[in-house]
C-alpha positions as CSV (number, residue, x, y, z in Angstrom):
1,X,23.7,-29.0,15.8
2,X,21.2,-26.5,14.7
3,X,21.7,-24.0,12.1
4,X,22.5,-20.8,13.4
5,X,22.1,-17.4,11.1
6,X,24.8,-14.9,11.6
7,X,23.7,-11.2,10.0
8,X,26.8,-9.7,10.5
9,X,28.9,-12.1,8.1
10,X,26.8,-14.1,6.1
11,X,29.3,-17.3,4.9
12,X,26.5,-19.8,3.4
13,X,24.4,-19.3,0.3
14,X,21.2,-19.1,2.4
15,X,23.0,-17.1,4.6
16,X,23.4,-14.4,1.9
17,X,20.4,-15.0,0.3
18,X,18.3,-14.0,3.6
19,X,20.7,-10.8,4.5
20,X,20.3,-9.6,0.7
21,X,16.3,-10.0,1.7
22,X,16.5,-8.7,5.1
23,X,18.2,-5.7,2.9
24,X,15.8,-5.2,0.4
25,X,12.8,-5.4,2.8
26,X,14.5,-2.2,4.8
27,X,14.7,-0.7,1.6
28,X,11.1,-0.7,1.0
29,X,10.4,-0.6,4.6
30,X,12.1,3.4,3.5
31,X,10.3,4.0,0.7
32,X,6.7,5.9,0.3
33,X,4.0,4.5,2.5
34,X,1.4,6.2,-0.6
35,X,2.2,6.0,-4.5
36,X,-0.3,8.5,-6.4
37,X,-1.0,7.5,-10.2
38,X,-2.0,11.0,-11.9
39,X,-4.8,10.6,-14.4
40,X,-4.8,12.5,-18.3
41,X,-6.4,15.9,-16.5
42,X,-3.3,15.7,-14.1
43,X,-5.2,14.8,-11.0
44,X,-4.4,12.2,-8.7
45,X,-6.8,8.8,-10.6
46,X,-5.9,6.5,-8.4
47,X,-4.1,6.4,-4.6
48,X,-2.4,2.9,-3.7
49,X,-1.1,2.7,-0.1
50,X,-2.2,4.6,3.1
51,X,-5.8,5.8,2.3
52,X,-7.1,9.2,3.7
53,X,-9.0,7.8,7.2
54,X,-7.6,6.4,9.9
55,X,-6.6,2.8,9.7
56,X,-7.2,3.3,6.3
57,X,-5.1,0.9,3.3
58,X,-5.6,-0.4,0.0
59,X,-6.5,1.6,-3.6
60,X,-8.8,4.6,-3.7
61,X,-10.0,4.9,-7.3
62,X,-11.0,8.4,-8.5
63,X,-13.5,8.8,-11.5
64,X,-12.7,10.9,-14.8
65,X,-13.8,14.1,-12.6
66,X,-11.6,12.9,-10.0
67,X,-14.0,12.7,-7.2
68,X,-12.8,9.5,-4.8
69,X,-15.4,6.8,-5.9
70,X,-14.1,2.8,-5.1
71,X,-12.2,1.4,-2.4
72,X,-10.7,-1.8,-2.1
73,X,-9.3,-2.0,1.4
74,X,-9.2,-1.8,4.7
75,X,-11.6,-0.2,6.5
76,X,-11.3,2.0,9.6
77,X,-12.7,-1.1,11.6
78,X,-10.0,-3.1,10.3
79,X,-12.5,-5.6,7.9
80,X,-11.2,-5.6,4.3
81,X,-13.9,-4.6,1.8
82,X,-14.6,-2.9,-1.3
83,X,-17.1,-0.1,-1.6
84,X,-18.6,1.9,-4.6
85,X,-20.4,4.7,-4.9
86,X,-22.7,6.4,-7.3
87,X,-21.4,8.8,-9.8
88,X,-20.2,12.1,-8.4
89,X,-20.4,11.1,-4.6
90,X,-17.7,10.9,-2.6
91,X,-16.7,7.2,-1.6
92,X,-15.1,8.7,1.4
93,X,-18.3,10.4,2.6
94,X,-19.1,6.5,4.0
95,X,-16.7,7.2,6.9
């Protein structure tokens, strides 16, 4: 007989294992899509989540004079990469 999972009243160990995981995966499935890491001056230094251009996700890194200058992510075409730019330019200028 195959096993059969029943969410509504978990009875096995596994069972109750997988519903506390289902549970904790709608947790965070509730939780901020963007987490913002303030720097010394205040500013945001560095953005972790949903990035500011469309299909954009991954970490955008701000230098000390918090101009956006690395991402490692996705792209708005979908390829992961990580891109760099020069002091004082704006990394988001390359979309």
């Amino acid at each position: 007989m195959p096993y059969r999972f029943n969410p509504v009243n978990p009875g096995t160990p596994l069972e109750s294992a997988i519903a506390a995981f289902n549970n904790n995966f709608a947790q965070l499935d509730q939780e901020a899509a963007v987490k913002v890491i303030n720097g010394s001056s205040g500013n945001p230094a560095i953005i972790s989540g949903e990035l500011p251009y469309e299909g954009g996700y991954g970490g955008l890194y701000h230098d000390a004079d918090g101009v956006p200058s690395i991402i490692i992510g996705i792209d708005p075409d979908g390829v992961v990469n990580i891109h760099a730019a020069n002091d004082g330019v704006n990394v988001l200028g390359l979309f």
